[in-house]
ROTORBA-28972 format. One record per residue (C-alpha): residue number from 0; residue in one letter; chain; x, y, z. Coordinates in steps of 0.001 Angstrom, whole numbers. Each point is the difference from the previous one (the first is absolute). Example, Ala and Ser with C-alpha at 12.3 -4.5 7.8 and 13.67 -1.06 7.14 Angstrom:
<tidos>
<tido 0 A A <12300 -4500 7800>>
<tido 1 S A <1370 3440 -660>>
</tidos>
This chain:
<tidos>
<tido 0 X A <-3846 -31458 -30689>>
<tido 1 X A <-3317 -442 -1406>>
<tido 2 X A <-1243 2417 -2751>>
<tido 3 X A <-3358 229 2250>>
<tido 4 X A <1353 171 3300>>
<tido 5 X A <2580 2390 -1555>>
<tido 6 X A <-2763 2574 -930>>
<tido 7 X A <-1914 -567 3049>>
<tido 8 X A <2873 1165 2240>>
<tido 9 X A <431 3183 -2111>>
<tido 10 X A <-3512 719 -61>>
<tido 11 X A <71 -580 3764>>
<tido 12 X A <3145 2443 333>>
<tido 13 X A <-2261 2777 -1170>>
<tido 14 X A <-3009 -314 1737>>
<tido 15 X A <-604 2420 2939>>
<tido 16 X A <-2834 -1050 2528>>
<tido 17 X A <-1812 3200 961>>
<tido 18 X A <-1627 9 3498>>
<tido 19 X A <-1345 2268 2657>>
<tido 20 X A <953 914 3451>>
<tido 21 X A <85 2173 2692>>
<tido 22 X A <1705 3509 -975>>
<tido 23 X A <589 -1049 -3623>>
<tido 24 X A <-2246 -358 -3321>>
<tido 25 X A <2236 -2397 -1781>>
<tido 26 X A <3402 -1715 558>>
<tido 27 X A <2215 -2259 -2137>>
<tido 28 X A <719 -3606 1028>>
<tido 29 X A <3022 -846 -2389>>
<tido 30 X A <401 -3818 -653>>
<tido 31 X A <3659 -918 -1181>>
<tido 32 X A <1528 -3330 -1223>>
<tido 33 X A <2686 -1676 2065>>
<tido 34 X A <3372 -1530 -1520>>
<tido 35 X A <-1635 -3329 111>>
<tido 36 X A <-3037 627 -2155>>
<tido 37 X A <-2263 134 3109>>
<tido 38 X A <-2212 3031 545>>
<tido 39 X A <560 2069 2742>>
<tido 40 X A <-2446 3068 1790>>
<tido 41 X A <1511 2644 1074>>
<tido 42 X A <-540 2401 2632>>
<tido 43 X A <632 3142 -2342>>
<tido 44 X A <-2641 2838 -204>>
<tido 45 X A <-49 2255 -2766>>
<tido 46 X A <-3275 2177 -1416>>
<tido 47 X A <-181 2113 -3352>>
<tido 48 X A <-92 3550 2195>>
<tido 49 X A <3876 116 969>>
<tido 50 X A <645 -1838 -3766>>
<tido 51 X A <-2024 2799 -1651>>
<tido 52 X A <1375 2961 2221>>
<tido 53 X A <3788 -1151 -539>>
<tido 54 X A <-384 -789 -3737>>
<tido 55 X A <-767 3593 -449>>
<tido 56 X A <3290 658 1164>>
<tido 57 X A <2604 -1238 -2300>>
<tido 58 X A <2650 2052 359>>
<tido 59 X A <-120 -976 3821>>
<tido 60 X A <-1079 -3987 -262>>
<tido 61 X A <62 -1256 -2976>>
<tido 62 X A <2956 -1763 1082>>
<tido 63 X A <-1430 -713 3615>>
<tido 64 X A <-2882 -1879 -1670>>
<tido 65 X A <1835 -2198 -2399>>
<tido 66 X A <2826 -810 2398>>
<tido 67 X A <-2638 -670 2871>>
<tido 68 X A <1002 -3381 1355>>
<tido 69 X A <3788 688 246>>
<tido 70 X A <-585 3376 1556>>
<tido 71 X A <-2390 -1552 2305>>
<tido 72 X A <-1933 3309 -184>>
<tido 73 X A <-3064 -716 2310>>
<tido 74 X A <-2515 3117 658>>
<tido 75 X A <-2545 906 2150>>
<tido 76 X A <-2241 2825 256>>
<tido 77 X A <-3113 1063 1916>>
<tido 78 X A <-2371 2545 -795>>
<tido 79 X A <-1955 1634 2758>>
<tido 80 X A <-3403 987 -419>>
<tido 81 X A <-1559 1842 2617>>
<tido 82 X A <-3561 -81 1532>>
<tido 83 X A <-2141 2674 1215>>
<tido 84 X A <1197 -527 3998>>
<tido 85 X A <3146 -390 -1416>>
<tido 86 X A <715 -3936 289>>
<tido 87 X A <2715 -1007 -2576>>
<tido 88 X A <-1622 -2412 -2838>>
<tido 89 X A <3310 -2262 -1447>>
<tido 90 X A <817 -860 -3379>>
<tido 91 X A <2702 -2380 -868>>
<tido 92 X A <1757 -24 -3213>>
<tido 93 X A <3043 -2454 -663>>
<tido 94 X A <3186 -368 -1940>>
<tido 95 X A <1558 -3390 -806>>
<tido 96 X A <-99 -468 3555>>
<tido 97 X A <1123 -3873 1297>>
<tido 98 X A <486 -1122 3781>>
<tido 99 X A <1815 -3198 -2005>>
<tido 100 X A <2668 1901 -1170>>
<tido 101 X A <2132 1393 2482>>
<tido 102 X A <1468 3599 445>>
<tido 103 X A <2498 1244 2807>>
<tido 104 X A <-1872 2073 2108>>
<tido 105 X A <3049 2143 1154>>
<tido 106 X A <-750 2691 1999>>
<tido 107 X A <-4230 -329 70>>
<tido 108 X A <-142 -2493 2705>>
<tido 109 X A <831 2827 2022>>
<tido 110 X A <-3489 1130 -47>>
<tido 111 X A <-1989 -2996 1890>>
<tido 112 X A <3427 463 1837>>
<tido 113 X A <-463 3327 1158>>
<tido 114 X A <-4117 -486 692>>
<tido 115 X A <1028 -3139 2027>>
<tido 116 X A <2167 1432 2314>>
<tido 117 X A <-2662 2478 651>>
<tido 118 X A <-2389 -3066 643>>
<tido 119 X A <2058 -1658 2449>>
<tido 120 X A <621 3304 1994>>
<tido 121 X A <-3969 240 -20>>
<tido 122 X A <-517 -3502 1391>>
<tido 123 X A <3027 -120 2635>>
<tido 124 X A <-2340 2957 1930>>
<tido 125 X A <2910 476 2325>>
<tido 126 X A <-504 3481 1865>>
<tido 127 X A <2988 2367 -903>>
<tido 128 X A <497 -1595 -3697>>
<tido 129 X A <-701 1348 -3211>>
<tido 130 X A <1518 638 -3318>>
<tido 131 X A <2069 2858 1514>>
<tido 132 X A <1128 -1866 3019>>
<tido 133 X A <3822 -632 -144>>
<tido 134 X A <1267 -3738 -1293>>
<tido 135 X A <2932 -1218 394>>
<tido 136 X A <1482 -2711 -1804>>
<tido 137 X A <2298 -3032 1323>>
<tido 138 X A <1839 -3025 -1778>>
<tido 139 X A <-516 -3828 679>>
<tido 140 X A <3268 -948 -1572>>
<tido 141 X A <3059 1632 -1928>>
<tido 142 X A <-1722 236 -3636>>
<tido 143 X A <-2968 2390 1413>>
<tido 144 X A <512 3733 581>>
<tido 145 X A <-1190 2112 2767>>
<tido 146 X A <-1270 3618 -182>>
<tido 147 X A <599 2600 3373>>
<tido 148 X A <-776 3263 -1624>>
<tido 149 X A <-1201 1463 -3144>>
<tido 150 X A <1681 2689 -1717>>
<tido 151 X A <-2708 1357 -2091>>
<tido 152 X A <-2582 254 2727>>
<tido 153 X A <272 3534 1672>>
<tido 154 X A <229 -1818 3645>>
<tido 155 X A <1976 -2669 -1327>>
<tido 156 X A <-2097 -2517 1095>>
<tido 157 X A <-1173 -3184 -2247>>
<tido 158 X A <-3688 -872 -435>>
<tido 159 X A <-2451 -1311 -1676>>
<tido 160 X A <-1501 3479 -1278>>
<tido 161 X A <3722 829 -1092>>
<tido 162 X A <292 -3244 -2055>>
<tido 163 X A <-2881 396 -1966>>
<tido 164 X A <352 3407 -914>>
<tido 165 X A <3876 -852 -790>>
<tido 166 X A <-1887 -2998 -2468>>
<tido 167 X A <-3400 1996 -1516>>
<tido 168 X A <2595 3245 -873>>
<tido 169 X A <3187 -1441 -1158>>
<tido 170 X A <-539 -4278 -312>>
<tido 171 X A <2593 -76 3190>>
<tido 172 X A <1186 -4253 -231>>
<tido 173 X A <1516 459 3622>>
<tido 174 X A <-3362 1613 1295>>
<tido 175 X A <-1944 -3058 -1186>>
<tido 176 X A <2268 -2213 1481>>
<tido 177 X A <-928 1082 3261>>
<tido 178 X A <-3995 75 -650>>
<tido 179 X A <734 -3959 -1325>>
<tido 180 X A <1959 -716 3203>>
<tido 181 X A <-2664 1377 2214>>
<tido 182 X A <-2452 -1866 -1071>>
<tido 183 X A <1812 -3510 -865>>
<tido 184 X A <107 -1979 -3076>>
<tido 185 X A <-2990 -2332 952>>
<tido 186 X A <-2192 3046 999>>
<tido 187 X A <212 1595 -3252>>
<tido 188 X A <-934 -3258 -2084>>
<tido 189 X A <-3013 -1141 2085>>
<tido 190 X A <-1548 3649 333>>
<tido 191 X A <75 346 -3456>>
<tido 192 X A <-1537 -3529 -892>>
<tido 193 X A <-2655 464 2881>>
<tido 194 X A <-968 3059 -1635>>
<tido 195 X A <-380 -1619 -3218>>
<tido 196 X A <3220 1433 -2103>>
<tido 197 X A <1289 -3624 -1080>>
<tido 198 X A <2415 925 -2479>>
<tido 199 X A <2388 1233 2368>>
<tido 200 X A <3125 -1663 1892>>
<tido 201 X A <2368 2836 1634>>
<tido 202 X A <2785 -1862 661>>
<tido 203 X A <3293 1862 233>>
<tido 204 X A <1379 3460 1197>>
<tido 205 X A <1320 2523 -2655>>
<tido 206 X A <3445 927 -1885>>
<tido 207 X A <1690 -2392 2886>>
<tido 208 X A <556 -3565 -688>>
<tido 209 X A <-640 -2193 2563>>
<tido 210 X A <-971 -3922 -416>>
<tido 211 X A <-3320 -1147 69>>
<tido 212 X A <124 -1469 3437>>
<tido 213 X A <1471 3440 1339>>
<tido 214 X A <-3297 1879 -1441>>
<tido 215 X A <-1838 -2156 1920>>
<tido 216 X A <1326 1859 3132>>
<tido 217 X A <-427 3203 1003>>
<tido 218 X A <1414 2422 2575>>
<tido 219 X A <-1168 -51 3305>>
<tido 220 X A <-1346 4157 266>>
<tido 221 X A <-898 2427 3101>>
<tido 222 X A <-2119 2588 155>>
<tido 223 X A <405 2987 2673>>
<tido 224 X A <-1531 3249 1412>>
<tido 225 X A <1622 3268 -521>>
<tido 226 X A <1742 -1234 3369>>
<tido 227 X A <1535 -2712 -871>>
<tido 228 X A <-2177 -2273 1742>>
<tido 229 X A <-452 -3240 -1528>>
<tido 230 X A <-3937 -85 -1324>>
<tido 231 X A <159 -3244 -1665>>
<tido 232 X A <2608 -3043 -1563>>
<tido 233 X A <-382 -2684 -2408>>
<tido 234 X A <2210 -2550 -247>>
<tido 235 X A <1467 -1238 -3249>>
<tido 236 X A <-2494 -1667 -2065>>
<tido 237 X A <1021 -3279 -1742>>
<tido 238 X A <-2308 -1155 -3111>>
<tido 239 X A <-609 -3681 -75>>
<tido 240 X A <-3095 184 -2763>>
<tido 241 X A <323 -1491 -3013>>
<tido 242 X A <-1022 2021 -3333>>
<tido 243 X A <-1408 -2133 -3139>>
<tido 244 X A <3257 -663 -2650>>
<tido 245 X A <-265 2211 -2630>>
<tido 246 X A <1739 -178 -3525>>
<tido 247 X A <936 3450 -856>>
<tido 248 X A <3077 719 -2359>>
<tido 249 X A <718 2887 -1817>>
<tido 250 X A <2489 683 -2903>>
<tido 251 X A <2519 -2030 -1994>>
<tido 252 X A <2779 839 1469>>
<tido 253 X A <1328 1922 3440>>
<tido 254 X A <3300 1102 1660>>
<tido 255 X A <1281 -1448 3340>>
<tido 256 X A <3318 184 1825>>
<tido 257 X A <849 2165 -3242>>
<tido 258 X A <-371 -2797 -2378>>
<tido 259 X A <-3074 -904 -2527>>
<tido 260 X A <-2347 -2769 241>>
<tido 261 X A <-1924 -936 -3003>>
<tido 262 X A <-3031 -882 1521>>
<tido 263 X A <-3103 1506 1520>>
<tido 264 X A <375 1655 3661>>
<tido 265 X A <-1962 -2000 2841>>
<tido 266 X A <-1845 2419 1213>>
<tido 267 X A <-2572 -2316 2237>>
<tido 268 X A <1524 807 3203>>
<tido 269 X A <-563 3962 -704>>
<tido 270 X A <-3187 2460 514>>
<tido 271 X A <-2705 -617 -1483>>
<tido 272 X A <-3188 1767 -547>>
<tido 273 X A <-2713 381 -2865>>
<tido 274 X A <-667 3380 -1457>>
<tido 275 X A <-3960 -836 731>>
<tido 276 X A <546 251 3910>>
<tido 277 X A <2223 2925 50>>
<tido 278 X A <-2401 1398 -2292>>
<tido 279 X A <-2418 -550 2546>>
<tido 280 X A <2255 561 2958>>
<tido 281 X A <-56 3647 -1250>>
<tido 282 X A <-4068 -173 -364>>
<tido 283 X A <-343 -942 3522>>
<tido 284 X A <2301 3142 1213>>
<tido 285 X A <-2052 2275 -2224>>
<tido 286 X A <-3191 -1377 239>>
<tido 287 X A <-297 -2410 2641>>
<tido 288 X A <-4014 -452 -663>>
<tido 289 X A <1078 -1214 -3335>>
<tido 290 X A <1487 -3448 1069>>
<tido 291 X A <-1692 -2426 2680>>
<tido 292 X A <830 299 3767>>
<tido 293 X A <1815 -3107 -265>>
<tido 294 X A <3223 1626 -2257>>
<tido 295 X A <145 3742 1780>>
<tido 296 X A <2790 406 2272>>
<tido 297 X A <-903 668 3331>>
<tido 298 X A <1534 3322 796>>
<tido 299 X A <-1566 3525 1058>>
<tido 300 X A <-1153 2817 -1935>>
<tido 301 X A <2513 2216 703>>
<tido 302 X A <2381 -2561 -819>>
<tido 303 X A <-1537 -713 -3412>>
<tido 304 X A <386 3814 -580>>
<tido 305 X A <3612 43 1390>>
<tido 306 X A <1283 -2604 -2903>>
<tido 307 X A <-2313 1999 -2701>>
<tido 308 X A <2021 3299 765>>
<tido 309 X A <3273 -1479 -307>>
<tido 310 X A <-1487 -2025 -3117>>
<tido 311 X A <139 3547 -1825>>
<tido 312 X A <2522 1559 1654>>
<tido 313 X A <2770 960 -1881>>
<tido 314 X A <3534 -495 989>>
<tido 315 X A <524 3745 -454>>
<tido 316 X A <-2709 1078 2329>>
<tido 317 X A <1288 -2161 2715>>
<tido 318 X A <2047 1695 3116>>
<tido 319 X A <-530 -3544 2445>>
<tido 320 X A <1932 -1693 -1494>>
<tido 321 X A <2023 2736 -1765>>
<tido 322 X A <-534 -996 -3922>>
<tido 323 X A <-620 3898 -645>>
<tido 324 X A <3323 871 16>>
<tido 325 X A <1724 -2992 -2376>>
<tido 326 X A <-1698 943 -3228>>
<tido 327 X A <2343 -1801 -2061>>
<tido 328 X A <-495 -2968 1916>>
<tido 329 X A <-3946 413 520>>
<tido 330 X A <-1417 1879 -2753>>
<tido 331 X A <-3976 1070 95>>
<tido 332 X A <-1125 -2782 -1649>>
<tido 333 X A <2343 -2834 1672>>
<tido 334 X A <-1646 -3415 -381>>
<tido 335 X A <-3341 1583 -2271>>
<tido 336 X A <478 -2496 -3041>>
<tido 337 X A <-3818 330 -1083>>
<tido 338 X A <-304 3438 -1426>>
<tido 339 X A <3462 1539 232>>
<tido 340 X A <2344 -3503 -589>>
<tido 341 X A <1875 1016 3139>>
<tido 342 X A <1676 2946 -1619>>
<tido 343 X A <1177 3346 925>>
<tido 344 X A <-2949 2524 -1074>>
<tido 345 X A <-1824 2055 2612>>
<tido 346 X A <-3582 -1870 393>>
<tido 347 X A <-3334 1657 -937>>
<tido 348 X A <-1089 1862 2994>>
<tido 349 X A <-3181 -1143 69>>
<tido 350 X A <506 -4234 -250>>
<tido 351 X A <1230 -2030 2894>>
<tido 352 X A <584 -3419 -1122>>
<tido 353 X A <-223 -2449 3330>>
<tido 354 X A <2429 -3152 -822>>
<tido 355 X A <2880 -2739 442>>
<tido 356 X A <2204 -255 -2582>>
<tido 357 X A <2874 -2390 -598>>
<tido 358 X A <2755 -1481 -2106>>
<tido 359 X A <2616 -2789 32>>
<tido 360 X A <459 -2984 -1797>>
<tido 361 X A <-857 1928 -3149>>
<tido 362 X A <-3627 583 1078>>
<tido 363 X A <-1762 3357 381>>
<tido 364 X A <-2870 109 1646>>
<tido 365 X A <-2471 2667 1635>>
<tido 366 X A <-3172 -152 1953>>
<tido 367 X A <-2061 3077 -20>>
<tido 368 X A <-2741 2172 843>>
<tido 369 X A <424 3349 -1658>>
<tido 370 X A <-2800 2871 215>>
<tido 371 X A <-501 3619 -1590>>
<tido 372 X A <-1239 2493 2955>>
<tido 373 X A <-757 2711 -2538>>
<tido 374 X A <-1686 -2196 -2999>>
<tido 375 X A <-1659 -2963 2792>>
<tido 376 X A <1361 -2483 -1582>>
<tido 377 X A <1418 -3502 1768>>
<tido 378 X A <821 -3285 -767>>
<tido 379 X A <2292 -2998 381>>
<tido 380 X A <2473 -1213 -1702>>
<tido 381 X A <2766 -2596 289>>
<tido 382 X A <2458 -1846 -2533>>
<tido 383 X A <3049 -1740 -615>>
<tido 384 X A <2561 -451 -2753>>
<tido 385 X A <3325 -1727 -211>>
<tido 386 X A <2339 1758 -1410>>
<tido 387 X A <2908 -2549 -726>>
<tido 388 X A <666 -94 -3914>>
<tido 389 X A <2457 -2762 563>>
<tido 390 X A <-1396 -2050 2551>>
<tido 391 X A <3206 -89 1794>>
<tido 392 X A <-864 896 3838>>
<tido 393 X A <2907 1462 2631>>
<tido 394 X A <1860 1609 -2818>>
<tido 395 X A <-1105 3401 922>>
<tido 396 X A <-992 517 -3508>>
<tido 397 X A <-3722 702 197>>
<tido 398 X A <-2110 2470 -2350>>
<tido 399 X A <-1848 1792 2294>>
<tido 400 X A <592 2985 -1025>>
<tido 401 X A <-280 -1090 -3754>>
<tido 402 X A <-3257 -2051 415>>
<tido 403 X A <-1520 530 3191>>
<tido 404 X A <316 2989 1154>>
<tido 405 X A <-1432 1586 -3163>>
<tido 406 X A <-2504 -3193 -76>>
<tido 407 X A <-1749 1391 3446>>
<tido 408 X A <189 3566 -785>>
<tido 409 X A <-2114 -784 -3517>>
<tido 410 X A <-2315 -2064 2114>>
<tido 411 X A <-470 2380 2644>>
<tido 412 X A <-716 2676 -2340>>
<tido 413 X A <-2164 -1913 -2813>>
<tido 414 X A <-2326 -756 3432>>
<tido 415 X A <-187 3033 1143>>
<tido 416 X A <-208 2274 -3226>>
<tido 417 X A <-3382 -3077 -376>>
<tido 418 X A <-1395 474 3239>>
<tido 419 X A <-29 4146 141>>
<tido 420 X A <-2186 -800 -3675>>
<tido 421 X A <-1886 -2073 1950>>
<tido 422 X A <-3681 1255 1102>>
<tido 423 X A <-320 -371 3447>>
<tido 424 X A <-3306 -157 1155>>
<tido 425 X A <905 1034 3319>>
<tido 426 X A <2974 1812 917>>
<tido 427 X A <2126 -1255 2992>>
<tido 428 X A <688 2005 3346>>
<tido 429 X A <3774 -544 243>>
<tido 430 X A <-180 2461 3008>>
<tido 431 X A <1578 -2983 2536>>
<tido 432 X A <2875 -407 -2406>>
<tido 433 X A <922 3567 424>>
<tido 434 X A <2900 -975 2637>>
<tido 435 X A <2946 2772 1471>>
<tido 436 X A <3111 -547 -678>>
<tido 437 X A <3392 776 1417>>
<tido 438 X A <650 2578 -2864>>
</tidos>
């Protein structure tokens, strides 16, 4: 290569364009060079806060920060400045974060999930229906499952309310299922690009394997009165759309049918979705003022206060469905990676942390809002980190509880321990937050 163009591309590599917009001072636009010599821009936003706040840290991230690209760590957080009439003022601050390289989203999809389910029962407007109204569902052909009854609910009877408690307390795979066969592969995908999410394609169930032509279809499903009489039926739903070929691939290796192949896992035909929209997914639940019209989900107040409570709900406190008495199962802070890493301690009596968390694949990821009721303190925070030391994937041999768990407990509390130093001009009144639990 040419001494000149040699230098130029390394003084290139270093330079960081600093621009303004809305909710941010500065970002980082990181330019890279491809294998082929060309130059490439990337989508990844960075700015010196998080770099500062984390290099303070090295006991925690020292190894985060040099190891950033194979950890994938990508962070988000917002602070939340309040106004005199109490409208929330947002400011972003970002980690490494890069809708070009891809993540499994695990069990975070079930959030739009869970608020679009809520949607569609809004817009059906069918007299007798709502999220408590019983659902039944059927099968289409052998591979599908049907659901009659449900154990954990005190009548026994399946529905939509059910499911997303069974998801927002404990991550429940089968309850999402259901929500993702009510409302139909094709459903899903065009709400969310209509609303302006484009880094999204829900394609599949989860923890069942079923081809990609059999996700396509879901089960036909019946709702009915508390007298059995039929309120309203939707046929199976077949999607014909097609989705734009992606060219995802993770690891160097993976397991299948019990034996190793040494090359990287396809995952293009698997959920996707960028940690920007379900960053902002969780904005529009909190704060729908905060995004346009355009990319709220159109559901009621009281149901937007329904999924908050079971948000911060913890498994132990729950007697519908019955998590309060499995403790060794559920523990208090069951699916809380940001803060507590997931592990058993009793929580701090006076933070709630509203979130989806999930793992597989070797990811870790959480997507949270997380507020002090006796300091007034709130803000958002979301993150992922793979935690896969050899980059083998299906061999069950993940670090999560080496790396990540410990990685979002840090992170939660470096935030936190930062924002209750933090002058706050205006102190927040949390009072609607203050929700009553089962126990």
């Amino acid at each position: 290569m040419n001494c000149k163009i040699s230098v130029i591309l390394k003084l290139l590599t270093t330079i960081v364009l600093f621009f303004s917009c809305t909710n941010t001072k500065y970002m980082i636009i990181e330019v890279n060079k491809t294998k082929n010599g060309q130059m490439l821009k990337t989508d990844s936003l960075s700015n010196q806060f998080l770099v500062s706040l984390l290099n303070k840290y090295p006991t925690y991230f020292e190894d985060v920060l040099k190891n950033k690209e194979d950890l994938n760590v990508q962070i988000i957080y917002t602070q939340i400045n309040r106004q005199k009439n109490g409208i929330a003022l947002l400011k972003h601050h970002y980690f490494n974060v890069d809708k070009a390289k891809y993540f499994y989203p695990a069990s975070t999809v079930k959030l739009p999930i869970v608020l679009l389910a809520l949607q569609k029962l809004n817009l059906l407007k069918i007299k007798g229906i709502d999220r408590n109204t019983t659902m039944l569902t059927k099968t289409a052909f052998n591979e599908q499952s049907e659901v009659y009854n449900d154990p954990t609910a005190i009548d026994g009877k399946p529905s939509i309310a059910h499911y997303i408690k069974k998801i927002l307390l404990v991550s429940d795979n089968d309850a999402y299922n259901r929500l993702y066969e009510f409302l139909g592969q094709d459903y899903i995908n065009a709400e969310m690009k209509k609303k302006g999410y484009t880094d999204v394609q829900i394609l599949h169930r989860l923890n069942i394997f079923l081809t990609e032509e059999e996700n396509r279809r879901t089960n036909p499903i019946k709702f009915y009165d508390n007298n059995s009489n039929l309120l309203y039926q939707q046929a199976e739903q077949i999607n014909l759309a097609k989705y734009a070929t992606r060219n995802d691939t993770l690891g160097k290796g993976y397991f299948t049918g019990g034996q190793l192949k040494n090359t990287a896992m396809d995952f293009s035909k698997k959920n996707k979705i960028g940690l920007k929209d379900l960053h902002k997914v969780l904005i529009s639940l909190v704060f729908p003022d905060k995004v346009k019209v355009s990319e709220r989900f159109n559901i009621s107040e009281d149901d937007r206060l329904f999924v908050l409570k079971y948000m911060s709900e913890y498994p132990t406190e729950s007697l519908n469905p019955p998590y309060a008495a499995d403790t060794t199962t559920y523990w208090p802070a069951y699916c809380k990676f940001i803060f507590y890493g997931s592990q058993a301690e009793t929580p701090v009596d006076n933070i709630r942390i509203f979130n989806k968390a999930g793992d597989a694949y070797g990811h870790m990821l959480d997507v949270a809002y997380v507020v002090d009721f006796k300091n007034k303190i709130e803000f958002f925070l979301s993150a992922i980190i793979y935690c896969n030391s050899d980059d083998i994937l299906n061999d069950d041999k993940y670090d999560y509880d080496s790396i990540g768990k410990p990685f979002f407990k840090n992170l939660g509390k470096v935030i936190y321990d930062y924002e209750l130093k933090r002058k706050y001009k205006i102190k927040p009144d949390l009072s609607s937050l203050l929700f009553e639990y089962d126990k």
